[in-house]
C-alpha positions, 0 to 999 in steps of 0.5 A: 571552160567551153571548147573554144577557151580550151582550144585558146588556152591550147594555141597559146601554150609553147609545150604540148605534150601528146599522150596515150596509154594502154592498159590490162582492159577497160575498166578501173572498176575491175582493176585493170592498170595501164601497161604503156605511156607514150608522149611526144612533146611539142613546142610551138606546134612542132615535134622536137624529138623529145619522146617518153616511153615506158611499158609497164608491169600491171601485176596482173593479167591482160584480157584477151580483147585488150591483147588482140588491140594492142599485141602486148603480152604478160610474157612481154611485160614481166620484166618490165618496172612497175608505175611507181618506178617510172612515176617521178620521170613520167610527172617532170616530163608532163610537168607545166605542159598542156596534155593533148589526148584522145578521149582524154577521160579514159587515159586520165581516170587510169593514170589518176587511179595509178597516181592514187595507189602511190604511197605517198601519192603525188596528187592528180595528173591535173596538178601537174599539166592541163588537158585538151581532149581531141574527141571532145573538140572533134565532135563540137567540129563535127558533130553526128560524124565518126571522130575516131583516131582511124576516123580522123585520119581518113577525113585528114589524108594522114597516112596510118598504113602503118598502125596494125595494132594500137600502141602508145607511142605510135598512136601518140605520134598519130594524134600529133598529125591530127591535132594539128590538122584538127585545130589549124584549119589545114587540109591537104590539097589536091589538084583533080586532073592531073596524074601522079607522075605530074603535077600532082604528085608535086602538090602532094604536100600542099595544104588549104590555108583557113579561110577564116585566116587573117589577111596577110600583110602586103609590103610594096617594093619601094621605089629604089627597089622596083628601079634596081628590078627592072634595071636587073630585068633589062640586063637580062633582055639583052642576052635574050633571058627575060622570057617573062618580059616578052610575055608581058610585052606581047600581052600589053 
């Protein structure tokens, strides 16, 4: 499947299901596990609220790298459920959605391998939801450049002040602003030169629109609606209201 169908097949799924993980370190090969699953859902390109959460109990030690990006401590981990424990909620939650994860091969080889040490084992992630994977579609977007989620938010105005250290969850909820920006065309608006006690603060929010979107359809007023409107607009120019009229005069 190219980029293009993926994005495609993404757009036209009503549930989206943002994921990431944390784990013990990088590497399945030494026998790291993960040890946080955070995933927010989304419907139709908006959050609904719906979130699943879990920290984990690797049964072994977390590196100190790994620690020092994401905080999280044996200590806070020992009286935490195991993934056999949590792996039934995690798949109904998952179950029939489109996945959408950054680097998706590093949280899909971990949550596949945590799959496999079940007994009986459930299958693969890939037969309960499909996947898209932001950094891929990010640098088929923008190729030779930083596609980081840090990277990804600085070219989208997304605010990450908050975001310290990585964690599940939170770089799951980060992801959803991202993917919506990075799949939608929209960046924010900015007006130069005016100030932000102004109006520029006003347009803050505002977004472009994609160029490439479709034109939009233009319903004229009928006629009986255009008599009712300017039959509105002369009542009001009898008590002096209609200011946009006299504009409109004094321009013809």
């Amino acid at each position: 499947m190219t980029q293009t169908q993926a994005l495609e097949t993404t757009l036209a799924a009503t549930r989206q299901i943002i994921l990431d993980t944390e784990t013990t370190g990088i590497s399945i090969a030494e026998g790291h596990r993960i040890i946080e699953i955070g995933c927010v859902e989304m419907i139709d390109r908006k959050l609904t609220g719906n979130h699943f959460h879990v920290y984990l109990n690797p049964g072994r030690l977390v590196e100190q790298g790994a620690m020092e990006v994401h905080g999280i401590s044996n200590e806070f981990l020992e009286d935490k459920p195991v993934f056999a424990q949590v792996a039934d909620d995690f798949i109904n939650f998952i179950r029939g959605a489109e996945l959408v994860i950054h680097n998706a091969p590093f949280d899909v080889g971990f949550l596949n391998m945590e799959l496999g040490l079940l007994s009986p084992t459930l299958g693969v992630l890939e037969d309960f939801a499909s996947v898209f994977d932001t950094l891929a579609f990010a640098r088929k977007k923008y190729p030779g450049q930083r596609n980081s989620l840090d990277a990804l938010c600085r070219r989208y105005d997304i605010d990450n002040a908050h975001r310290v250290l990585h964690g599940a969850l939170l770089d799951a909820e980060i992801l959803a602003d991202v993917y919506l920006f990075l799949t939608g065309g929209q960046r924010k608006l900015g007006f130069q030169g005016l100030n932000e006690s102004g109006a520029g603060a006003m347009a803050s929010g505002v977004q472009w629109l994609a160029q490439d979107r479709p034109a939009l359809k233009v319903l004229p007023a009928s006629a009986e609606e255009e008599a009712a409107h300017n039959a509105y607009l002369d009542n009001l120019a009898k008590h002096g209201e209609a200011i946009w009229s006299q504009r409109t005069l004094q321009g013809s």
